[in-house]
ChimeraX commands (.cxc) that place a marker at each C-alpha (Angstrom):
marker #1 position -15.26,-7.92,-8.61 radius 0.5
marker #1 position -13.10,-9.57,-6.06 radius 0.5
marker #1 position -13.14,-13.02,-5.48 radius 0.5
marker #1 position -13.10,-12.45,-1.90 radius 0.5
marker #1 position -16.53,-13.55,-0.22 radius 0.5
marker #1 position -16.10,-11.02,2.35 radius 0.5
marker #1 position -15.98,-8.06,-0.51 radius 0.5
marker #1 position -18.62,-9.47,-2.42 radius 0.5
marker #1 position -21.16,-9.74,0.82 radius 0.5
marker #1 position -20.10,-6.08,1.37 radius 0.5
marker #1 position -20.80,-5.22,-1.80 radius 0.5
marker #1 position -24.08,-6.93,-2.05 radius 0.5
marker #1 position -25.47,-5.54,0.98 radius 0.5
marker #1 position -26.62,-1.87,-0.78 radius 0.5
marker #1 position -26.10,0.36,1.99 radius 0.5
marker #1 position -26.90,3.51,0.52 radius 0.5
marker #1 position -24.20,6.17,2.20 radius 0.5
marker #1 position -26.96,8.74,1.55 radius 0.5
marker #1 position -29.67,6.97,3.55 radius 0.5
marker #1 position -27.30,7.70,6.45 radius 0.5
marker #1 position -24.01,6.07,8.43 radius 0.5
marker #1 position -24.44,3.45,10.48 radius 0.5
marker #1 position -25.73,4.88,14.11 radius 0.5
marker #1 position -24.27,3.01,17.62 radius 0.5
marker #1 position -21.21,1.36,15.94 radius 0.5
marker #1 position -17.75,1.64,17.70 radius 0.5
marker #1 position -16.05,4.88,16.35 radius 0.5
marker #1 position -13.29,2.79,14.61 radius 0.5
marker #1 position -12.09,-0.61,14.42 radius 0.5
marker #1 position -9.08,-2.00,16.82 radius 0.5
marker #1 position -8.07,-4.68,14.78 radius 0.5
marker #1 position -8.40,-6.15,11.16 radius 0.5
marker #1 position -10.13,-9.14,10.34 radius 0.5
marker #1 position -7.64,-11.94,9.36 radius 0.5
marker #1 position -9.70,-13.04,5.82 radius 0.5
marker #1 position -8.92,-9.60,4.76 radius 0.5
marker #1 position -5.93,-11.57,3.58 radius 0.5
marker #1 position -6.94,-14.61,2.42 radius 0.5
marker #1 position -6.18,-14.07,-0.84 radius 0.5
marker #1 position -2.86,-13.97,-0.54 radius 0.5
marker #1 position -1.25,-17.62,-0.65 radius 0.5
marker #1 position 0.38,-19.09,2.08 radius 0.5
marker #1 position 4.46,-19.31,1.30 radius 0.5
marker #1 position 5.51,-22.45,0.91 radius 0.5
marker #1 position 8.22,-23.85,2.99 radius 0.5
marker #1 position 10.81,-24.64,-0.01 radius 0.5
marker #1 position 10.05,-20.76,-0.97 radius 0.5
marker #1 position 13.75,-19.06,-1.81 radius 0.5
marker #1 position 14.96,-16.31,0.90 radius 0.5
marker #1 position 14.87,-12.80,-0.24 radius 0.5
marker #1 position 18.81,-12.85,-0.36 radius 0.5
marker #1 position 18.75,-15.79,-2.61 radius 0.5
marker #1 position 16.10,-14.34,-5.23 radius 0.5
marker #1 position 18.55,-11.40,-5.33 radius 0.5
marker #1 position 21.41,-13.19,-6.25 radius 0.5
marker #1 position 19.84,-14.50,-8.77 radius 0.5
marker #1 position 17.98,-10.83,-9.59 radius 0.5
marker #1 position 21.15,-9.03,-9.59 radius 0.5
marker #1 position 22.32,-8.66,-13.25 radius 0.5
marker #1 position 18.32,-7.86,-13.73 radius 0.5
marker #1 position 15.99,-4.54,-13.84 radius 0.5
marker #1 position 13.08,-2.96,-15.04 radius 0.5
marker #1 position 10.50,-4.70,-16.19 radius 0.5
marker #1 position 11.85,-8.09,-16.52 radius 0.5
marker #1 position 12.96,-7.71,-12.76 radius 0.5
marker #1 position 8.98,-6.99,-12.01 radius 0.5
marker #1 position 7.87,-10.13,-13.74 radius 0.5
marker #1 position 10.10,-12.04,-11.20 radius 0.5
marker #1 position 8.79,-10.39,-8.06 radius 0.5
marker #1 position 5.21,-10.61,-9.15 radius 0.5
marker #1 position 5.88,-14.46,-10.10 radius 0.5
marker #1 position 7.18,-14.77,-6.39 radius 0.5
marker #1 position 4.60,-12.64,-4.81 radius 0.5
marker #1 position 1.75,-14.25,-6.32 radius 0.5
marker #1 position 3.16,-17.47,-4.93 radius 0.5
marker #1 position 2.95,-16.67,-1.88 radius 0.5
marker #1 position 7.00,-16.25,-1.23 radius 0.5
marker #1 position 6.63,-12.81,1.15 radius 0.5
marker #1 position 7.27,-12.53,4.86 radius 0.5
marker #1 position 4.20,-13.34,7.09 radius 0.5
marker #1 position 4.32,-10.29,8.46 radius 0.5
marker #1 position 2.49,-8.55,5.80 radius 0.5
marker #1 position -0.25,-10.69,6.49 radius 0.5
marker #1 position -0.66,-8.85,9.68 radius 0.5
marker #1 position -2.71,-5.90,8.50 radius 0.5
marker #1 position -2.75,-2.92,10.68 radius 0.5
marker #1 position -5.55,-0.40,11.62 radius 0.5
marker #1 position -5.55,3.34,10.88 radius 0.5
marker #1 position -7.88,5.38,11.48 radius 0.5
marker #1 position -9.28,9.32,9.86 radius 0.5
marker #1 position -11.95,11.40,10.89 radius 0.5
marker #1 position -14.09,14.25,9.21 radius 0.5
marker #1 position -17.10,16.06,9.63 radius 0.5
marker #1 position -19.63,15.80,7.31 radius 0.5
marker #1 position -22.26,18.80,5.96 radius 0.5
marker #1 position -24.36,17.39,8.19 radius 0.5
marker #1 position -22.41,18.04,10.90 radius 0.5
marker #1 position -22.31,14.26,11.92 radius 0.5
marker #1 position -18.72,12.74,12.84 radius 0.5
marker #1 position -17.44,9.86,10.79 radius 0.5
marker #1 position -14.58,7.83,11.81 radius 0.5
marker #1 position -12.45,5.73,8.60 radius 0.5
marker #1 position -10.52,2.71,9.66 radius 0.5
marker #1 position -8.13,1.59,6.41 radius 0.5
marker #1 position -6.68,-1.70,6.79 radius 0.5
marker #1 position -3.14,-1.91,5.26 radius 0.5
marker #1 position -0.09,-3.89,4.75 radius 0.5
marker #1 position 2.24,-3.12,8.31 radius 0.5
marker #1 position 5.14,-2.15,5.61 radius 0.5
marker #1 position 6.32,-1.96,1.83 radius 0.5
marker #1 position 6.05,-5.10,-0.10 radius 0.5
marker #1 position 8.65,-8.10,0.10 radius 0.5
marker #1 position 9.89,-11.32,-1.05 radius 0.5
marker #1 position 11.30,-13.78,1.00 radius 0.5
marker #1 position 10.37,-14.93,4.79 radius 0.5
marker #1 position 10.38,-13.14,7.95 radius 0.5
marker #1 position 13.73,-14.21,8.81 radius 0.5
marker #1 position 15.45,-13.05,5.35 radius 0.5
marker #1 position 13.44,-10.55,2.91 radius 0.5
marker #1 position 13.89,-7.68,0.98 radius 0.5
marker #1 position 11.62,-4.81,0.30 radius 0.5
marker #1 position 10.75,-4.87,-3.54 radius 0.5
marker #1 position 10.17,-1.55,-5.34 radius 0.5
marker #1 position 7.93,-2.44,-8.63 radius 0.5
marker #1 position 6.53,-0.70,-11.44 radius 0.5
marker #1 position 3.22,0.93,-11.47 radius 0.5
marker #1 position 1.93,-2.20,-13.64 radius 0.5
marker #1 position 3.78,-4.69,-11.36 radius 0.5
marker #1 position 2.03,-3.41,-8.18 radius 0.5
marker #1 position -1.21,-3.14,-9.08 radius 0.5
marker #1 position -1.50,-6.64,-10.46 radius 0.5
marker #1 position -0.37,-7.57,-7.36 radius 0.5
marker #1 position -2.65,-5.09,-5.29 radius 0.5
marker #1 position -5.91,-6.86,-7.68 radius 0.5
marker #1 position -4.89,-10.74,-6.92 radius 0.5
marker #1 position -4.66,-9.88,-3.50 radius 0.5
marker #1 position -7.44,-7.85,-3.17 radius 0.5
marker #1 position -6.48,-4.62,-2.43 radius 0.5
marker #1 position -6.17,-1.20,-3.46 radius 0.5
marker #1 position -2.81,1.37,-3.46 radius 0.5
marker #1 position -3.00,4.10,-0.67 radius 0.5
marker #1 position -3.84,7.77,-2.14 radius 0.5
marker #1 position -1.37,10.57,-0.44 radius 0.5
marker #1 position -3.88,11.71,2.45 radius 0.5
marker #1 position -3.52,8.04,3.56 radius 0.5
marker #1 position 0.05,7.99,3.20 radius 0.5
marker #1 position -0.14,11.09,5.69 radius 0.5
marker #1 position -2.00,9.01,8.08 radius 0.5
marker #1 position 0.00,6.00,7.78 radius 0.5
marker #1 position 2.96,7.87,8.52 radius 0.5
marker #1 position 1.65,9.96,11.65 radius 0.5
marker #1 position 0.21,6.53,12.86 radius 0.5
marker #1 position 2.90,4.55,12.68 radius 0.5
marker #1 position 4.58,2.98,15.63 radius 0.5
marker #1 position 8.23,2.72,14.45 radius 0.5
marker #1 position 9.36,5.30,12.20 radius 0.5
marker #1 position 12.90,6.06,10.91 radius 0.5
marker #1 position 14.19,9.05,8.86 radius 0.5
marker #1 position 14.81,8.79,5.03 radius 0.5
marker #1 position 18.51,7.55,3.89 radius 0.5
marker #1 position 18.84,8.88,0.30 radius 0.5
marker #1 position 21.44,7.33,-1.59 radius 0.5
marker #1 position 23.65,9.21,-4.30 radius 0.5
marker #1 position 21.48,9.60,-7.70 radius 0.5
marker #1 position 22.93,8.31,-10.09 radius 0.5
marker #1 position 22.45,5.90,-13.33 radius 0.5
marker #1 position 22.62,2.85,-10.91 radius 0.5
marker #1 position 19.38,4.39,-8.78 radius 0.5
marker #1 position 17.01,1.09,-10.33 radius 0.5
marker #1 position 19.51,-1.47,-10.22 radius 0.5
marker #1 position 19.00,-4.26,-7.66 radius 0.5
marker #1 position 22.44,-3.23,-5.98 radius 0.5
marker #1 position 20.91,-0.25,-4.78 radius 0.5
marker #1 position 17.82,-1.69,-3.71 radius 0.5
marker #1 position 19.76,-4.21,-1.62 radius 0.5
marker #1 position 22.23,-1.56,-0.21 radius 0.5
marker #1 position 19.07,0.60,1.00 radius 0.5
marker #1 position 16.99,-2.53,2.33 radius 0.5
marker #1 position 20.26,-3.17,4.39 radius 0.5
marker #1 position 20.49,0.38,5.88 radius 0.5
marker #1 position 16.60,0.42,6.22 radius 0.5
marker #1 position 17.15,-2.91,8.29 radius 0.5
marker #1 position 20.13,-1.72,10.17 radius 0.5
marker #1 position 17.93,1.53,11.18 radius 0.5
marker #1 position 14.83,-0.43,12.11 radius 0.5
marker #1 position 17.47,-2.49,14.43 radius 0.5
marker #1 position 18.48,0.56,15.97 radius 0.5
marker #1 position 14.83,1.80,17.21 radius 0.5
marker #1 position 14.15,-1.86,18.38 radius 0.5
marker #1 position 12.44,-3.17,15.60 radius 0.5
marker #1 position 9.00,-5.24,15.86 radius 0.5
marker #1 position 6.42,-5.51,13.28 radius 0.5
marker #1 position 3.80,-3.11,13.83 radius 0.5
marker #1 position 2.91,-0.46,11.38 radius 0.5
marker #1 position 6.03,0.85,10.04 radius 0.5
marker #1 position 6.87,4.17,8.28 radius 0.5
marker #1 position 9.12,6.88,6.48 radius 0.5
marker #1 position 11.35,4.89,4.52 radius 0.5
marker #1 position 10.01,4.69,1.42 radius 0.5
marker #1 position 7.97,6.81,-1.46 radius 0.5
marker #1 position 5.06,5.52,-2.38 radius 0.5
marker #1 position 3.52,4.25,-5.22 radius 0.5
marker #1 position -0.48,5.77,-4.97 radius 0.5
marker #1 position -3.53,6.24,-6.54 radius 0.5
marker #1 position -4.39,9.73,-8.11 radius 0.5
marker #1 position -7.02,11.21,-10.48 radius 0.5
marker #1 position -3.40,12.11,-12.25 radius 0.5
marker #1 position -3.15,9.13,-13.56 radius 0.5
marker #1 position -6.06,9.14,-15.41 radius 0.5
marker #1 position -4.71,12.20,-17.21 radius 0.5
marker #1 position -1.22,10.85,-17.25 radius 0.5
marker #1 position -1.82,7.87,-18.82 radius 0.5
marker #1 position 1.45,6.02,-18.96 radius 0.5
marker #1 position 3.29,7.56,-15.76 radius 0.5
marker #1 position 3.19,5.91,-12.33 radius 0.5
marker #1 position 2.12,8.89,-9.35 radius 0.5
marker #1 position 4.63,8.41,-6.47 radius 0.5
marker #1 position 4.39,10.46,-2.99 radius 0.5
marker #1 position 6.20,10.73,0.66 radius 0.5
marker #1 position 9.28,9.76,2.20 radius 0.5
marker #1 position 8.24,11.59,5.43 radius 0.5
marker #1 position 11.09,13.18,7.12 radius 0.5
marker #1 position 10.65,13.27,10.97 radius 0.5
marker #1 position 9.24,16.55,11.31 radius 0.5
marker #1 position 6.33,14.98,9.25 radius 0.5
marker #1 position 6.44,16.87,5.59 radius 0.5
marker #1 position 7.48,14.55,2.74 radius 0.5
marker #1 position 10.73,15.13,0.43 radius 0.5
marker #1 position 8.58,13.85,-2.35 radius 0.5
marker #1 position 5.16,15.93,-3.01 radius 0.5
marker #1 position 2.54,14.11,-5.52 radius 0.5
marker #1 position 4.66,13.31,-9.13 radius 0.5
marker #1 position 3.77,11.81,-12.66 radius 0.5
marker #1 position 6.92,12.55,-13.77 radius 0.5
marker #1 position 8.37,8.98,-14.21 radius 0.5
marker #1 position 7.40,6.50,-16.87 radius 0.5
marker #1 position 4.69,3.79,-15.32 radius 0.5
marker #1 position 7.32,0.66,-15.65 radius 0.5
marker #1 position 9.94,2.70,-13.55 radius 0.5
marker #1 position 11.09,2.15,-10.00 radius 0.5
marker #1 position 14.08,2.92,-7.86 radius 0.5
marker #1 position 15.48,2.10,-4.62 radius 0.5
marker #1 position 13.48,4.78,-2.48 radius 0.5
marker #1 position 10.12,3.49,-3.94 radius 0.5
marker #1 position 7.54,0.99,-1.50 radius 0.5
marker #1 position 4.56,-0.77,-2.30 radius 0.5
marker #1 position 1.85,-0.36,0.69 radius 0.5
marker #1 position -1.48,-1.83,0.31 radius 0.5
marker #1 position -4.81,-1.02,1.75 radius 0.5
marker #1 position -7.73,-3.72,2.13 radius 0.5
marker #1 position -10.68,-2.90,-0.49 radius 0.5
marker #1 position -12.49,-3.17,2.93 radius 0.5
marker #1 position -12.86,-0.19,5.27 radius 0.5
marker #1 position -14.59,0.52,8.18 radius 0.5
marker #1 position -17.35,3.34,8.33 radius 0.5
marker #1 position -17.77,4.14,12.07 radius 0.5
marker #1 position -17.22,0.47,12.93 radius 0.5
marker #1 position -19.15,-0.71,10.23 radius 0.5
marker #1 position -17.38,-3.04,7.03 radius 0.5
marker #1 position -17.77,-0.99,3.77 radius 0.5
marker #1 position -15.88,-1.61,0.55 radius 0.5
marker #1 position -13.21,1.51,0.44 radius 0.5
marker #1 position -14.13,2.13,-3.32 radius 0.5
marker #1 position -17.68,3.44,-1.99 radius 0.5
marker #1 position -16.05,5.62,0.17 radius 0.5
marker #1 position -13.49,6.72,-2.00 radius 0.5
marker #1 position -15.79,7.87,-4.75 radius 0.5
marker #1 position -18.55,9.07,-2.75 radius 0.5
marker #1 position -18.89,13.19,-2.79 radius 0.5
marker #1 position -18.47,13.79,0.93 radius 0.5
marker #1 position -16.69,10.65,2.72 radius 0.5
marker #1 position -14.12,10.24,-0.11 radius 0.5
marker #1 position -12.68,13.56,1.55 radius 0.5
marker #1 position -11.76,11.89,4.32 radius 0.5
marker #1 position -9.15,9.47,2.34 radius 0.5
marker #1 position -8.41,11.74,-0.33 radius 0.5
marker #1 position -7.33,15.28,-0.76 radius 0.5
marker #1 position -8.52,15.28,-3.96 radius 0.5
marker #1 position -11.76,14.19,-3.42 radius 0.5
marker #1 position -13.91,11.61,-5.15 radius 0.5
marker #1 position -11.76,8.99,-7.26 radius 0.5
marker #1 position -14.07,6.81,-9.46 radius 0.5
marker #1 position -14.18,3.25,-11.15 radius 0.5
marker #1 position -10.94,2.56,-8.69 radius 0.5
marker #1 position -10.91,-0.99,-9.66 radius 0.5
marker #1 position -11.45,-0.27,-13.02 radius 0.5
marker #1 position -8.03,2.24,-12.48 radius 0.5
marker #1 position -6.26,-0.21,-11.43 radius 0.5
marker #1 position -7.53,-2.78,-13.66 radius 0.5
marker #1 position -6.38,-0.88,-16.31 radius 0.5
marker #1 position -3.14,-0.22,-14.80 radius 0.5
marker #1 position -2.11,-3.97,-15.36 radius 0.5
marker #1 position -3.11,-4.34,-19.28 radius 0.5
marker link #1:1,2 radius 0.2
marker link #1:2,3 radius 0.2
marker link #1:3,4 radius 0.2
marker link #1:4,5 radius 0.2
marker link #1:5,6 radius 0.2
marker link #1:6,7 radius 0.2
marker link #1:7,8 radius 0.2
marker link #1:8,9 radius 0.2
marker link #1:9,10 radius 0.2
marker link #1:10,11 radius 0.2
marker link #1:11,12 radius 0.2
marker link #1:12,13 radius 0.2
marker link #1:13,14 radius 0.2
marker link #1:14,15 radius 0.2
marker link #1:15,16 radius 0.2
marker link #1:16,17 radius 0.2
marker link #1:17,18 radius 0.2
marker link #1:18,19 radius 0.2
marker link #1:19,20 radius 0.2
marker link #1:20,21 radius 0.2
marker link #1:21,22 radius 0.2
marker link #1:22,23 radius 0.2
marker link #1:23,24 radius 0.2
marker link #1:24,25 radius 0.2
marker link #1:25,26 radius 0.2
marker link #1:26,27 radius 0.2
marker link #1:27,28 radius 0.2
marker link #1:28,29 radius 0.2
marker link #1:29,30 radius 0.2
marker link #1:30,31 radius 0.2
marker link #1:31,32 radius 0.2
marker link #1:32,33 radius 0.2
marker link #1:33,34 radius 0.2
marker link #1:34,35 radius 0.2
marker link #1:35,36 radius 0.2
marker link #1:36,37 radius 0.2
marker link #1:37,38 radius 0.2
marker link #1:38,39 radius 0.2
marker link #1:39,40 radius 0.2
marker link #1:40,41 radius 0.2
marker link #1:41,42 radius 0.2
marker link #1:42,43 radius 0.2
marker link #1:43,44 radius 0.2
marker link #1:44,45 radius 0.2
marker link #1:45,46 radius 0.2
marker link #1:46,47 radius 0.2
marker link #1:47,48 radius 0.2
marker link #1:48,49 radius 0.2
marker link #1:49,50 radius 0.2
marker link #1:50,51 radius 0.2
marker link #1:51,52 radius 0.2
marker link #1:52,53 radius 0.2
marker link #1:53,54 radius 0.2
marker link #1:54,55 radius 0.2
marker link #1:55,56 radius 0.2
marker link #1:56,57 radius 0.2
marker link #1:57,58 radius 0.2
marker link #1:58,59 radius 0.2
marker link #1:59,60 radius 0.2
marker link #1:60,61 radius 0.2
marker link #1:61,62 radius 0.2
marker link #1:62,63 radius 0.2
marker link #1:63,64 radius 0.2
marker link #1:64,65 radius 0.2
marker link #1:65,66 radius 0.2
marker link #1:66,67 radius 0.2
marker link #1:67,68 radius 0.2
marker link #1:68,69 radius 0.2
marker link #1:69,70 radius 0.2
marker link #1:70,71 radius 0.2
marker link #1:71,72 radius 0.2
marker link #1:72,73 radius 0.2
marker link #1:73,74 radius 0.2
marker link #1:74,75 radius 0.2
marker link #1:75,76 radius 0.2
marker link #1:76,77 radius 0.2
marker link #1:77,78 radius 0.2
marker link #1:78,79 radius 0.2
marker link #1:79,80 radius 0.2
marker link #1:80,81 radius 0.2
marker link #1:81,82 radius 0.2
marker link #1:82,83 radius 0.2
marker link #1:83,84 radius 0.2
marker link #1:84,85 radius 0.2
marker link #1:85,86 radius 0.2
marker link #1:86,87 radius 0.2
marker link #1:87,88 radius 0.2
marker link #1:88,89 radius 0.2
marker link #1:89,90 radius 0.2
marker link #1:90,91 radius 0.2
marker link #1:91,92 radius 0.2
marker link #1:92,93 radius 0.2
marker link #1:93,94 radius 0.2
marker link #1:94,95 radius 0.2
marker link #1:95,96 radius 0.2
marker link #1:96,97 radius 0.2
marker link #1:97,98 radius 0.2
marker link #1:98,99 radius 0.2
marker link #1:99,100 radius 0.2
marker link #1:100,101 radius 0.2
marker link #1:101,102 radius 0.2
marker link #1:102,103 radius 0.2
marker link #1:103,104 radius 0.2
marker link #1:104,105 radius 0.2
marker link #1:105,106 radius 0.2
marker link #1:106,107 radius 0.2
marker link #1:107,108 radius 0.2
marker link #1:108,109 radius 0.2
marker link #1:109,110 radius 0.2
marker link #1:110,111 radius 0.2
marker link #1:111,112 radius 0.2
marker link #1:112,113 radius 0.2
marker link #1:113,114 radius 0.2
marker link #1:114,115 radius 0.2
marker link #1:115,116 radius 0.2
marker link #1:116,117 radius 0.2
marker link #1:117,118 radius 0.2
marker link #1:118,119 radius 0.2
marker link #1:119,120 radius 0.2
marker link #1:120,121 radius 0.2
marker link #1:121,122 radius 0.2
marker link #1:122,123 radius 0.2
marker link #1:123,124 radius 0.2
marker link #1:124,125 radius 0.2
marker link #1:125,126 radius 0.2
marker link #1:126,127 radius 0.2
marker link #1:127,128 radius 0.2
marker link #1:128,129 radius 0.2
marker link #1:129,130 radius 0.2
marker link #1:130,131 radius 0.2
marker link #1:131,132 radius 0.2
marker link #1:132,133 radius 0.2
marker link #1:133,134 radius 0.2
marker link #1:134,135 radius 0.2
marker link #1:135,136 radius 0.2
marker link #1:136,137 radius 0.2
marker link #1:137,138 radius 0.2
marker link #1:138,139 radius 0.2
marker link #1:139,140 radius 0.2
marker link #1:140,141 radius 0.2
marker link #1:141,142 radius 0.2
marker link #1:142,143 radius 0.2
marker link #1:143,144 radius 0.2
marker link #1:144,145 radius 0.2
marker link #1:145,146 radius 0.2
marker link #1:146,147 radius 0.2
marker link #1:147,148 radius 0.2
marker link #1:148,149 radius 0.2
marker link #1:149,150 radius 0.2
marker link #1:150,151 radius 0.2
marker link #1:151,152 radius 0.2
marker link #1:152,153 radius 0.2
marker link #1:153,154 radius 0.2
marker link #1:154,155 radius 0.2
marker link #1:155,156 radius 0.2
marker link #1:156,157 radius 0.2
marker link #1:157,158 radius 0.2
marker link #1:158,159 radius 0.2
marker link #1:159,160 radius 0.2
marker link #1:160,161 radius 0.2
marker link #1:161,162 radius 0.2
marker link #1:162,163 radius 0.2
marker link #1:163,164 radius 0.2
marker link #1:164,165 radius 0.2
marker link #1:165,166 radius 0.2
marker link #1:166,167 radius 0.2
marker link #1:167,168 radius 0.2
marker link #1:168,169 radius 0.2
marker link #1:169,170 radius 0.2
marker link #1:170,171 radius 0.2
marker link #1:171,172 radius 0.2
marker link #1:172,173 radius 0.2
marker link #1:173,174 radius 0.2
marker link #1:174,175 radius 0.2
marker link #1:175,176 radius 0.2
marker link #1:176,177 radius 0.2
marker link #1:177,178 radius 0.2
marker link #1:178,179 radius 0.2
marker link #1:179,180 radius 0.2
marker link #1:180,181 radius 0.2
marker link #1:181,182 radius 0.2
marker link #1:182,183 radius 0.2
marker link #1:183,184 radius 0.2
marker link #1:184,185 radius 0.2
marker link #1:185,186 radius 0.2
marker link #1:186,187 radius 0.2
marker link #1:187,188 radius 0.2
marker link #1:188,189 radius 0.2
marker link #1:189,190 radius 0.2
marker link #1:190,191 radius 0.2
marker link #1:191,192 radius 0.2
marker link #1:192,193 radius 0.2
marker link #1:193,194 radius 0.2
marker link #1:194,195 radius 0.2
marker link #1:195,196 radius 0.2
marker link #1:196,197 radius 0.2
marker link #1:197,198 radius 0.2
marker link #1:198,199 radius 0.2
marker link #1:199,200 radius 0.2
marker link #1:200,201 radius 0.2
marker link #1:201,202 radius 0.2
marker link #1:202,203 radius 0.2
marker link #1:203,204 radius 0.2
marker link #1:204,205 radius 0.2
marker link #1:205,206 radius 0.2
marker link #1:206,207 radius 0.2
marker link #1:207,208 radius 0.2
marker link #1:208,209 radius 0.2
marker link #1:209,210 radius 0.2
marker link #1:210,211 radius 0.2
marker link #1:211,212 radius 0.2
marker link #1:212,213 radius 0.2
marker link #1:213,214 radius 0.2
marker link #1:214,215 radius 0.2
marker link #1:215,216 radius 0.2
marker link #1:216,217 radius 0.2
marker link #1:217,218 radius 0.2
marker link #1:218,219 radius 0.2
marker link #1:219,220 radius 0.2
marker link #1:220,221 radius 0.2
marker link #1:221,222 radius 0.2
marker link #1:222,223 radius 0.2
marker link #1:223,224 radius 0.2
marker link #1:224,225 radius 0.2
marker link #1:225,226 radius 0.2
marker link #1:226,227 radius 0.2
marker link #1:227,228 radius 0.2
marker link #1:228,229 radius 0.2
marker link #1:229,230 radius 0.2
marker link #1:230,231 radius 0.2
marker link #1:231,232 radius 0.2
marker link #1:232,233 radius 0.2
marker link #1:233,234 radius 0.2
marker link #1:234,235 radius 0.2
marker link #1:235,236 radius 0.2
marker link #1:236,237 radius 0.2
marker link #1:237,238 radius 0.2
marker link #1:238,239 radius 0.2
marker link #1:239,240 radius 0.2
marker link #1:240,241 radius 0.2
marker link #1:241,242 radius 0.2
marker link #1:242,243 radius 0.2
marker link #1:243,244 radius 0.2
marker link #1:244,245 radius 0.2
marker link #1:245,246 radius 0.2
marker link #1:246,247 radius 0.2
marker link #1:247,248 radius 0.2
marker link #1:248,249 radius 0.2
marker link #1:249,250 radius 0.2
marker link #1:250,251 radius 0.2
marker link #1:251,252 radius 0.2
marker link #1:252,253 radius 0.2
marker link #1:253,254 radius 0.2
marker link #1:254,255 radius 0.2
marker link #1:255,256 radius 0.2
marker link #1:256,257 radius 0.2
marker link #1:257,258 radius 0.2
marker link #1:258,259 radius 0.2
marker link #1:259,260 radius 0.2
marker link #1:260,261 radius 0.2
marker link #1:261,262 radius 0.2
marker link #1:262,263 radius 0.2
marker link #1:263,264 radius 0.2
marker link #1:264,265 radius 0.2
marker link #1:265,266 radius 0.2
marker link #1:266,267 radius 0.2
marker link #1:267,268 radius 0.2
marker link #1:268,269 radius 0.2
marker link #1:269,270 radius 0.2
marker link #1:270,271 radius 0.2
marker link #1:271,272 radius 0.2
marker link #1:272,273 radius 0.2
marker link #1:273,274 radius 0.2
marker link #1:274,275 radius 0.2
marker link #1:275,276 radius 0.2
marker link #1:276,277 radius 0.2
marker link #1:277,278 radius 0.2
marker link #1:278,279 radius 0.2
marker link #1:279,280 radius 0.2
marker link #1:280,281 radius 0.2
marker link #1:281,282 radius 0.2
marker link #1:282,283 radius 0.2
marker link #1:283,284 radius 0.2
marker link #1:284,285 radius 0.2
marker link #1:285,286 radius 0.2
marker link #1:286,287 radius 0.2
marker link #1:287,288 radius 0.2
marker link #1:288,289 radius 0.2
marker link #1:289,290 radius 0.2
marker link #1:290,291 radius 0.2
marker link #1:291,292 radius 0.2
marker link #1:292,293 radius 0.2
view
């Protein structure tokens, strides 16, 4: 379990989803609570810029490139930013007929190291970004959440594929796009709200269960909404490229205003419909635990 107190008083509190939602709350929640992210450490002030680390990243890739970011992540060395989580919010219907409302709390945009003045968005490996998702206490986003987060988002910009070829996970590349990615958000009058359609990203799937060894990847919205990359298992679990993101959700959710740990929801028979186009996922943490071994 978490080490966060606010999980583990969630967790404790054995609401039983079957006994009923909670009645009289606020359909959704306007804002995130700010110790949904105390678990990620503060950066410090000697903390090297994103252009820096990839100077010194740039002869670097794969897997030994991962165990750099993660060492800089779970330092703390990531733009504040991210620390701002943002609200979005589902609904659904269930048998019963009653409305439920689904407020996810996630990361404003894809992963980074560095500070707000000078980062870079990291792309990781499946193993990579879920350690990082389980010392910070979150979860990855499944696709039907990706959907949302796009069609929520307050500053979008349009996917800038760059030619495949053999160089696609080098660090060169990933710099080149983070520089047109920040050159677009520029153009659109960039702030740091919730942010979308830039990157794939790297999600949680009853796939992976069954495709043990692959990482499951999803999105890239263009601007008429549909994504250039459906649901895929095809790559290897350490692989990454320069189109992939890493977008977290809190392991707290709100059920009709009311805190609930997401993995209830997500594996409960009617609500997890709401999150997940697959349906129920189980054991998430236990996924995702196994993800990182």
């Amino acid at each position: 379990m978490s080490r966060n107190p606010v999980v583990r008083l969630i967790a404790c509190a054995a609401l039983s989803f079957g006994l009923g939602l909670p009645l009289g709350a606020k359909a959704a929640t306007e804002t995130c609570a700010e110790d949904l992210t105390q678990e990620i450490p503060s950066r410090a002030a000697q903390a090297p810029s994103g252009s820096n680390l990839m100077q010194q990243m740039r002869d670097v890739s794969g897997t030994a490139r991962d165990k750099a970011v993660v060492r800089e992540m779970l330092a703390g060395n990531m733009p504040g930013f991210l620390r701002q989580l943002q609200p979005v919010s589902i609904s659904g219907t269930l048998s019963s007929g009653q409305q439920v409302m689904v407020t996810l709390c996630v990361t404003p945009e894809y992963l980074a190291i560095g500070s707000d003045q000078d980062f870079v968005r990291m792309p990781m490996g499946l193993t990579a970004a879920a350690r990082v998702a389980q010392e910070f206490g979150f979860y990855l986003p499944t696709p039907k959440m990706v959907d949302h987060i796009y069609g929520q988002a307050q500053l979008r910009v349009a996917p800038s594929p760059m030619k495949p070829t053999d160089q696609m996970s080098s660090t060169a590349y990933l710099v080149q796009h983070n520089q047109t990615v920040e050159r677009q958000f520029a153009s659109v009058g960039s702030t740091r709200a919730l942010a979308a359609g830039h990157k794939k990203d790297l999600v949680l799937s009853n796939r992976l269960r069954t495709k043990q060894g692959r990482v499951a990847i999803y999105g890239w919205h263009r601007t008429n909404g549909k994504p250039i990359q459906p649901l895929s298992t095809v790559h290897g679990a350490e692989y990454a490229d320069y189109s992939h993101g890493v977008r977290l959700v809190s392991r707290v959710a709100y059920v009709n205003g009311a805190p609930q740990p997401l993995e209830d929801i997500i594996r409960h028979r009617e609500l997890s419909h709401i999150v997940s186009d697959e349906g129920p996922i189980d054991n998430v943490q236990d996924l995702l635990a196994n993800l990182t071994r």
